[in-house]
C-alpha positions in Angstrom: 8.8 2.7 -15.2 5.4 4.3 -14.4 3.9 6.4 -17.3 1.2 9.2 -16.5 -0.3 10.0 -20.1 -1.3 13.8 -19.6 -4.1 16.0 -21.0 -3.7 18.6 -23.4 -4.9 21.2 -21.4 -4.0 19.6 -17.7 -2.2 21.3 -14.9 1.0 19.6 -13.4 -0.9 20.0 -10.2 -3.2 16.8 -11.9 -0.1 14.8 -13.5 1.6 14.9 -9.9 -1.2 13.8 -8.4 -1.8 10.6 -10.9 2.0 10.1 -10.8 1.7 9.5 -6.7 -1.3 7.4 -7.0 0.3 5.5 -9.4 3.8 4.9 -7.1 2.0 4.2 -4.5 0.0 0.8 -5.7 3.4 -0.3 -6.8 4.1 -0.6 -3.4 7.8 0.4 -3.8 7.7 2.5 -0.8 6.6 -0.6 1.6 9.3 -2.8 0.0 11.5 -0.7 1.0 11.5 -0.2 4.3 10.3 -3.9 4.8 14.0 -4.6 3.5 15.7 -1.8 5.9 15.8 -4.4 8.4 15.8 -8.3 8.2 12.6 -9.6 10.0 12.4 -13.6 10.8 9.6 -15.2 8.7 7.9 -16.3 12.3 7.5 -12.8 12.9 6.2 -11.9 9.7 3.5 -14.7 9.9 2.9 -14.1 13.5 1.7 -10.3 12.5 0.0 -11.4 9.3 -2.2 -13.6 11.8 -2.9 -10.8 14.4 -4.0 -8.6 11.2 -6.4 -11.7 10.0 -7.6 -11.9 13.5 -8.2 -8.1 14.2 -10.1 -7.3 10.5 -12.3 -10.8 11.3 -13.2 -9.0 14.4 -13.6 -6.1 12.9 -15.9 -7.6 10.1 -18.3 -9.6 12.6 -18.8 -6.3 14.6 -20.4 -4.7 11.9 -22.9 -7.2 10.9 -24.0 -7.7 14.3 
């Protein structure tokens, strides 16, 4: 259960805000539809590489 403490004087506006933030980096959302549909663990390891792959290239761009 995610708990927002709230100011005395905040607006809702704020407490929404800290709620979503919160949801978010429990990641809830991306477990979710991970588990929609079932994906081999090839698959998932094969992506996981491209990613590595891509931000590594990414990462020596920038230093050049």
């Amino acid at each position: 259960m995610i708990i927002v403490p709230i100011k005395e004087n905040e607006t809702i506006d704020k407490a929404l805000k800290k709620y979503k933030k919160k949801f978010e980096k429990t990641g809830t959302v991306k477990q979710l539809r991970a588990r929609q549909a079932f994906e081999k663990p090839s698959i998932t390891r094969r992506t996981e590489i491209k990613k590595a792959v891509y931000k590594n290239l990414m990462h020596s761009n920038i230093e050049i």
